[in-house]
C-alpha positions as CSV (number, residue, x, y, z in Angstrom):
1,X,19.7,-27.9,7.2
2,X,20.6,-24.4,6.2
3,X,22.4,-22.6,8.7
4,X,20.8,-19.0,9.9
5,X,22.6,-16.0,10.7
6,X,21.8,-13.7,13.7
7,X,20.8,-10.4,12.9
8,X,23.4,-7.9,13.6
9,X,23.8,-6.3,17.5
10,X,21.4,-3.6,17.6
11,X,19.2,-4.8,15.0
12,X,16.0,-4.8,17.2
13,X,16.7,-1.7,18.8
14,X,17.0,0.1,15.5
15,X,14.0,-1.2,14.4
16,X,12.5,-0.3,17.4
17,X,13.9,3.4,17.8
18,X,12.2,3.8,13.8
19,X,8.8,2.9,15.2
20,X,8.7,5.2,17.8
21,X,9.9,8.0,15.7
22,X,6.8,6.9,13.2
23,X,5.1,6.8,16.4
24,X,5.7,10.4,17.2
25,X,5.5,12.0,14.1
26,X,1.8,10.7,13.6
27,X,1.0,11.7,17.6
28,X,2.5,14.8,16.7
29,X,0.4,14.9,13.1
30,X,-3.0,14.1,15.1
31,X,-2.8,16.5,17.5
32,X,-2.1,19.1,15.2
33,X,-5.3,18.5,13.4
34,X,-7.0,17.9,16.1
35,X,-6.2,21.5,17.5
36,X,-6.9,22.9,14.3
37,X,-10.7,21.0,13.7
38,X,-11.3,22.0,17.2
39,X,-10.6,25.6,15.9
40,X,-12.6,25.6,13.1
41,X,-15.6,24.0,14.8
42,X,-15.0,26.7,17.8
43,X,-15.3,29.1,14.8
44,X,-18.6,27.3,13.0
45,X,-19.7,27.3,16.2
46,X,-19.2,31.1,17.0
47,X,-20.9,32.3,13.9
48,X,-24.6,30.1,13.8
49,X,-27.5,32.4,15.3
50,X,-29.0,30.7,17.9
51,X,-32.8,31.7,18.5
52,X,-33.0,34.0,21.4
53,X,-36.0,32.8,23.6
């Protein structure tokens, strides 16, 4: 039987600590175009003529 090594100390928490920061950046990344569709639909919105009854 082959004989495994354990990973190095720290080896999960690294791993972890480089998902969050992937996490982050894309939360950061969606909310930024989030804020900026809701802008442009704000905008869209602003400029259609709505029939006056």
């Amino acid at each position: 039987m082959a004989t495994v090594t354990p990973p190095a100390s720290g080896g999960a928490d690294a791993a972890i600590a480089k998902m969050e920061a992937a996490f982050d950046a894309a939360i950061e990344k969606s909310a930024k175009i989030t804020e900026i569709t809701t802008e442009k639909k704000t905008e869209l919105d602003a400029t259609k003529q709505r029939p006056q009854n």
